[in-house]
N, C-alpha and C positions, 0 to 999 in steps of 0.2 A: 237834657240837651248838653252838648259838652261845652266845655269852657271856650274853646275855638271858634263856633258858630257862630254867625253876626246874625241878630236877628232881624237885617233886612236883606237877609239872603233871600231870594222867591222861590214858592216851591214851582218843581220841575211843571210846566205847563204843558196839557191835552192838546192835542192834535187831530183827536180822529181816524187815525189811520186805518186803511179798514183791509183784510183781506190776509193772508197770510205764508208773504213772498218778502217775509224780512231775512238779515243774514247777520254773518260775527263773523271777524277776524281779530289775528293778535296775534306778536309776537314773544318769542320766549314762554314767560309765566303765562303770559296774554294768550298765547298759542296754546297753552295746555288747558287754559281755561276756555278758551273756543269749541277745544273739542270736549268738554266737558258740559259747558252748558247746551252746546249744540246735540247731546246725545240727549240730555236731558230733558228739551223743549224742542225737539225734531219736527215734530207737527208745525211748527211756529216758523221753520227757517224754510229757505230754498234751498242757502249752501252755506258757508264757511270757509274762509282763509287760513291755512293754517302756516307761518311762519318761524322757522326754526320749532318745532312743540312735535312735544312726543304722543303716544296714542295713550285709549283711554286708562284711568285706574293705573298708569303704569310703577308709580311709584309703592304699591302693595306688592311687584315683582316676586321680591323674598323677605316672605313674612319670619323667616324664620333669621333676619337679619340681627336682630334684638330682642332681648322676653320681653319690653313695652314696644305697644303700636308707635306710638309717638315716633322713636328712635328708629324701627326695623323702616318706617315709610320713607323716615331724613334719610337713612344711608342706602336705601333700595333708589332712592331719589337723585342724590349725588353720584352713586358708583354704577348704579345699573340702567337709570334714566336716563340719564346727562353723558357719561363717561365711562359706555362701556370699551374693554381693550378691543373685544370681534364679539361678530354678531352673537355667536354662542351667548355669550352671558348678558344679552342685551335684551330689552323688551320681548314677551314672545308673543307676536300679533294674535296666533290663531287660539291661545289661551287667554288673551284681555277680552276678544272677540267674545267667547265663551262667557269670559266674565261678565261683558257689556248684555250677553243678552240674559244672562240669569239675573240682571239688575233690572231689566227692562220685564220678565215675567214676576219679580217682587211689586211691581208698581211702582218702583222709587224712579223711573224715566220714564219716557213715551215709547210706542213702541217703535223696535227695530225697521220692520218693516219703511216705516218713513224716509229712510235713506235712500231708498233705491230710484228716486227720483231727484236726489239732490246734486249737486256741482260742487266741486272742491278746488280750490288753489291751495298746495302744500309743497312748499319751498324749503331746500335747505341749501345754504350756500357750501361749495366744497372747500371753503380756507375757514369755516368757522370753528373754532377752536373753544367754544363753551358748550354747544350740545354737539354731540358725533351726528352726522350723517347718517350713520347705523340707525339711531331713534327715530331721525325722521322717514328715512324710507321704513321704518316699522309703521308708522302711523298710515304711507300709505299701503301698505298690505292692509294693515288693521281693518281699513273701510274697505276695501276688498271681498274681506273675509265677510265682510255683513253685508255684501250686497250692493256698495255703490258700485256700476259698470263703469270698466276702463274708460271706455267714452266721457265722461264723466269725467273725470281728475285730470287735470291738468297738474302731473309733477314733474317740479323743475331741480335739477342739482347738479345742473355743469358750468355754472356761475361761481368762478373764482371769489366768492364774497366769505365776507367775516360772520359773525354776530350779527346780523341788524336787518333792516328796515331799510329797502335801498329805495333812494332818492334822486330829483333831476337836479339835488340843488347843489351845486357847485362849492357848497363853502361846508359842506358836513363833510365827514370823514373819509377815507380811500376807502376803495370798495373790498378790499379785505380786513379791514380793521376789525379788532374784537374788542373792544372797549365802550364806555359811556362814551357817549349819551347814547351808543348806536342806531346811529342813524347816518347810511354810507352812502356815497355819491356813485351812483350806478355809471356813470358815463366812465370811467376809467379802464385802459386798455383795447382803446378803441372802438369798445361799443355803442350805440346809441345812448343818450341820457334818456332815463325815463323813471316816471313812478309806480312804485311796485304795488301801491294802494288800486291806481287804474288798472293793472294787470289784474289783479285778483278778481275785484267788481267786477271786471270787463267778463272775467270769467264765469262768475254767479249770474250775471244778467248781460246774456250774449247778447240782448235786444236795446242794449244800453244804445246812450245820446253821446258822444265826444265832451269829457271835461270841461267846465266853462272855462273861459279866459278872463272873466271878471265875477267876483263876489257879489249878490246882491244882498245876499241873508244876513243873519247875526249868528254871533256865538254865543250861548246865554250859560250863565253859570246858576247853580238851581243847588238844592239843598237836600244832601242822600241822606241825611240821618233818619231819615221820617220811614225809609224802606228796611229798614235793619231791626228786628226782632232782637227784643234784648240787650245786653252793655254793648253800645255803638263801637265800643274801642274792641271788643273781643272778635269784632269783624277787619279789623285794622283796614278800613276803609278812609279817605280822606271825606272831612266834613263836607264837601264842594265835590260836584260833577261838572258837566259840562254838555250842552250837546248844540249842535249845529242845524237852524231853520233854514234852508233854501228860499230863497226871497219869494219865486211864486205862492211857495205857502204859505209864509209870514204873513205877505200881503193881502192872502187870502184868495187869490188867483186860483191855484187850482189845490186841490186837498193830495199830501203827504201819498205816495207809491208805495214806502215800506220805508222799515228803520236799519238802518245798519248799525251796529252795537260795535264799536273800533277799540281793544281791549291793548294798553301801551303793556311793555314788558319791565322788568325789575331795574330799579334806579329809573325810568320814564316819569311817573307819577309828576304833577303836580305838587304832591304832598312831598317827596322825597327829600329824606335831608340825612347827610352821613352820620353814622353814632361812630362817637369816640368814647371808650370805657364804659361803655353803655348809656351815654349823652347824648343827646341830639344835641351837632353842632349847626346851628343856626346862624353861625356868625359867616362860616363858610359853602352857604347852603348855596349848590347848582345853580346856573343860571338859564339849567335850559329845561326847565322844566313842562313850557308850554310849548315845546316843538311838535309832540306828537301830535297833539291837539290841533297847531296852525300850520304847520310847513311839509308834513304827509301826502298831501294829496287829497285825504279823505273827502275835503271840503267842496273842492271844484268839481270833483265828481257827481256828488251830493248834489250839487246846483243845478247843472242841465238835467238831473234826472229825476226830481223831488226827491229825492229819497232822506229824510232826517239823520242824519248821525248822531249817536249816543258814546259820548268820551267815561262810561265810571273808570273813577278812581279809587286805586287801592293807597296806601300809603305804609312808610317805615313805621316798625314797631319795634322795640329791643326788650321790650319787658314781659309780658306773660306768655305771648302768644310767638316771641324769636321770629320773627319778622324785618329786620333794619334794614333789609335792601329793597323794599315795596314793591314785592313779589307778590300776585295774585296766589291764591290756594289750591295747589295741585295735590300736594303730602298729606294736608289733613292738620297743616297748625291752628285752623279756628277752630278744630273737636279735640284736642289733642288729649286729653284727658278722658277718652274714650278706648274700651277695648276696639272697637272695629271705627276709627274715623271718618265720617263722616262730610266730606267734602264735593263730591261727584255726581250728589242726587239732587231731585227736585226741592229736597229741603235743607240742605247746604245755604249756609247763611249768605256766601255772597251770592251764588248761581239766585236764589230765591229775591235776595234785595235786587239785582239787575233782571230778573225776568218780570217784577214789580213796577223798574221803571219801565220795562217796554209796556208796560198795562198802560201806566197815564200817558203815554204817548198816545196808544190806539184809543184810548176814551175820548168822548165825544165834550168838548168844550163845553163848560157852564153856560148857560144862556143868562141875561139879569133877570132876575126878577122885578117884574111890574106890581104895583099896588093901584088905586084907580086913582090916586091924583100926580103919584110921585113913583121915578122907577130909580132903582137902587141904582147907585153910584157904579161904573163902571171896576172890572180888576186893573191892579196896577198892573200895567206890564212889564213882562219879565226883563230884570237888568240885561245889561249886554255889557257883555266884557269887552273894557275900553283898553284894559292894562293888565295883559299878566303876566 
């Protein structure tokens, strides 16, 4: 257990959820991990949000980048994923396409086929100035090429936005900014204010309820070390997740519709804290680190519709795994020490820890056990985060 974990953290609590009309969104790192686990566990999802993120594998681009993987994936990453000059030297959908499905005849994903039933929301904003627009419209070719019907995708990219995660809330950033905490205030320039979290859901589940206007549920903070295979830190995961019970379920009223998995992007995390010289500076650490978490959207949504929400978190790492801006794994830094990294498949450390928690969500709650004179003491329940 690592030195961090408090041992009256609770672990993540079953839910039951039954049937298999769950989804993922993210943005940035979050966004490339969306489409990553979602090629992965396609069986499992309906659709996907994908938010500023490139298509899949794209960071293998040019292998011939570097003689180690590690490096050819970092700067196939930086220069051809992120920031290509034209589309020439940018992702090439109908060859990841290729890729995605010789990954899917290895058995290391579900199969291809799955998609052609699914719904996408994939946004890119035209002022964002840290991945090109170029990437993102590859991503929506990319599912093209395997089969999701235009009908199907909803993509957006004539929205003057930055970087981010647009929002109805008046006190985040203008709506073209490219910086932390990214998260922009969509009402600028005359447009309507709105959450771009509703947009997406609204998208994956056309049959949706209108966002609540009050909270009933809890946020509970749950304990991710337990889903990580092997040294906890080589996942650069934060100790603490988070996920969100809509009150009808809490209560017990009616059982969980599906989970949504809401995947924050680099510098988001909870855990985030800037390294100086290779230090985590902790004295100066963000203060907004539970926005993604509370002030998104994701939640009110979540509420009129049962749908559970699932926050994991990644966290800043500067030491083995070069990680410091709590970046999800698109490139391959938790295999890195591999000739062919390993980050994109069913057995990918984090895709496998987060497709682990959707498992104890969909499990079916422990009942107590009875003895004939005495039944066992009830579970504690799970903390609810009063303070983050």
């Amino acid at each position: 257990m690592p030195a961090d974990i408090r041992n009256d953290v609770p672990l993540l609590p079953a839910y039951g959820v039954q049937g298999r009309n769950h989804s993922v969104s993210g943005l940035s790192s979050g966004a490339f991990l969306t489409v990553q686990l979602h090629l992965a566990h396609s069986s499992r999802f309906a659709g996907a949000g994908i938010i500023a993120g490139g298509p899949y594998r794209c960071a293998e681009s040019f292998r011939g980048a570097a003689p180690a993987a590690e490096d050819a994936c970092m700067l196939s990453a930086l220069y051809i994923a992120m920031s290509p000059l034209t589309s020439f030297v940018g992702p090439k959908p109908s060859h990841l396409a290729d890729l995605a499905r010789a990954t899917a005849a290895a058995q290391k994903i579900d199969p291809i086929g799955n998609l052609a039933e699914q719904r996408l929301y994939i946004f890119t904003g035209s002022e964002d100035k840290v991945l090109s627009p170029l990437v993102v419209k590859g991503t929506y070719e990319f599912y093209r090429e395997l089969g999701v019907p235009e009908a199907n995708i909803l993509f957006v990219n004539d929205i003057p936005a930055g970087h981010s995660i647009l929002t109805a809330n008046p006190e985040d950033l203008p709506l073209g900014a490219n910086q932390p905490p990214y998260l922009n205030y969509s009402g600028d320039h005359g447009q309507p204010a709105y959450m771009q979290s509703h947009r997406l859901l609204e998208q994956i589940y056309p049959e949706s309820k209108p966002p609540a206007d009050v909270l009933t549920g809890k946020l509970l903070r749950f304990d991710q070390t337990e889903f990580v295979d092997g040294p906890f830190e080589g996942a650069s995961m934060f100790p603490y997740g988070y996920v969100y019970i809509p009150g009808a379920v809490l209560r017990g009223e009616r059982k969980a519709e599906a989970v949504h998995i809401a995947l924050h992007g680099c510098k988001q995390g909870l855990g985030y804290v800037n390294f100086v010289y290779g230090r985590a500076d902790v004295a100066n650490q963000p203060p907004y680190g539970n926005r993604y978490v509370t002030t998104t959207g994701y939640n009110s949504f979540a509420e009129s519709n049962d749908i559970i929400v699932l926050y994991p978190q990644a966290t800043g790492d500067d030491s083995d795994v070069m990680n410091p801006d709590g970046c999800w794994d698109w490139w391959g830094y938790t295999d890195a020490a591999s000739d062919e990294p390993d980050y994109y498949s069913q057995g990918a450390v984090q895709i496998k820890a987060i497709s682990r928690m959707l498992d104890r969500l969909c499990d079916e709650p422990a009942r107590p056990t009875v003895t004939k004179a005495l039944a066992a003491p009830p579970a504690a329940a799970p903390a609810e985060v009063t303070a983050l």
